[in-house]
C-alpha positions in Angstrom: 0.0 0.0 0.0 0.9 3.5 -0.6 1.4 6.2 2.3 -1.1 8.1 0.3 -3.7 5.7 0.3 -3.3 5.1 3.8 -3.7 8.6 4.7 -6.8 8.8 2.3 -8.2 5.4 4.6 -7.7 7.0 7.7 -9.2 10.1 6.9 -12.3 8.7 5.3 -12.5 6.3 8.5 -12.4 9.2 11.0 -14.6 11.1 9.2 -17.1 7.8 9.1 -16.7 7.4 12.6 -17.7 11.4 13.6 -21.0 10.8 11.1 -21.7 7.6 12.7 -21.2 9.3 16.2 -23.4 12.8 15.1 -26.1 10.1 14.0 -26.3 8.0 17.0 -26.3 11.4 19.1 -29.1 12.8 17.0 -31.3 9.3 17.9 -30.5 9.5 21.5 -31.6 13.2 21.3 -34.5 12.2 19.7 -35.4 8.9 22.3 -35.0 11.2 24.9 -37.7 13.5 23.7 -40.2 11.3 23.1 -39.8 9.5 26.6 -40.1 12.8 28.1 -43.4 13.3 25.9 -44.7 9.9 27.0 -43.3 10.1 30.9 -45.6 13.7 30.9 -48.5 12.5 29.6 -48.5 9.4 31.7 -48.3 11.7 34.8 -51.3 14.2 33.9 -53.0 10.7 33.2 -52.5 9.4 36.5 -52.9 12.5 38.3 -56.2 13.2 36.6 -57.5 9.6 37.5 -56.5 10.5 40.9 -58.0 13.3 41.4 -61.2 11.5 39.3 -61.5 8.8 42.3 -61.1 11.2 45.2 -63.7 14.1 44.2 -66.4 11.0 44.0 -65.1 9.7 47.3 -64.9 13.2 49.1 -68.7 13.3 47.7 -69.9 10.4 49.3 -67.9 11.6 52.6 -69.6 14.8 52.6 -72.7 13.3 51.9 -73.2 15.9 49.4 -76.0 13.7 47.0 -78.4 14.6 50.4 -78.8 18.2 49.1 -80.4 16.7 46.5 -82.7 14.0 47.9 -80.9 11.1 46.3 -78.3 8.6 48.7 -74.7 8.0 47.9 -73.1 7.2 44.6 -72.3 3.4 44.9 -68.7 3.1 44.7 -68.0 -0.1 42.9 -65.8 -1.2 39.7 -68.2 1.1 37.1 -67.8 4.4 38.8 -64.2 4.3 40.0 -63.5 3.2 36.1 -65.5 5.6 35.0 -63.9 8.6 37.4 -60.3 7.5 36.9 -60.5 7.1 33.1 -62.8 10.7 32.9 -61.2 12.3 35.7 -63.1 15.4 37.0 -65.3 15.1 33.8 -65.8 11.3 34.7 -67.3 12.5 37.9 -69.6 14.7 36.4 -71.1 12.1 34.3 -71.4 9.8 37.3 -73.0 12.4 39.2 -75.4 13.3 36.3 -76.1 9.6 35.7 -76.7 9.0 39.6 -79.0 12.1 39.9 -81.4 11.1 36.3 -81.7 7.8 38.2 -79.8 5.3 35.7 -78.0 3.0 38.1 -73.9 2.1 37.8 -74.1 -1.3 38.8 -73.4 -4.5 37.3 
């Protein structure tokens, strides 16, 4: 081999080796976003359930159904489902379904 096409091979090499490098930084820049985008939405997802199954539990504690003449919200698979998936909307629709009369049982 010639010096100058061993100077040409290492050059070319290095210069594979900082592309390669650039790439794989760019993915792991890119990983690292969406994990952060999934990681946030996960926690406004759990913290919206949460706050879903205490406001129907806190309504039930402060008996608050007996303003209206109607007892408790039953708290049973159906209505903690439907307040943790609906969060504070979730609620709503419980206590909208509870108060027309339609029952959440199984």
């Amino acid at each position: 081999m010639c010096p100058g096409r061993f100077q040409y091979l290492v050059q070319h090499t290095a210069c594979m080796s900082l592309l390669t490098a650039l790439l794989a930084l760019i993915l792991v820049v890119v990983i690292a976003f969406v994990l952060y985008k999934v990681v946030k939405s996960v926690t406004t997802l759990i913290i919206n359930a949460v706050v879903g199954v205490v406001l129907l539990w806190l309504i039930n504690l402060l008996d608050l159904m007996s303003i209206v003449g109607r007892p408790d919200i039953p708290i049973n698979l159906i209505t903690v489902l439907i307040c943790a998936i609906g969060g504070v909307f979730g609620v709503l629709i419980t206590v909208v379904l509870h108060l027309l009369g339609i029952p959440l049982t199984l």
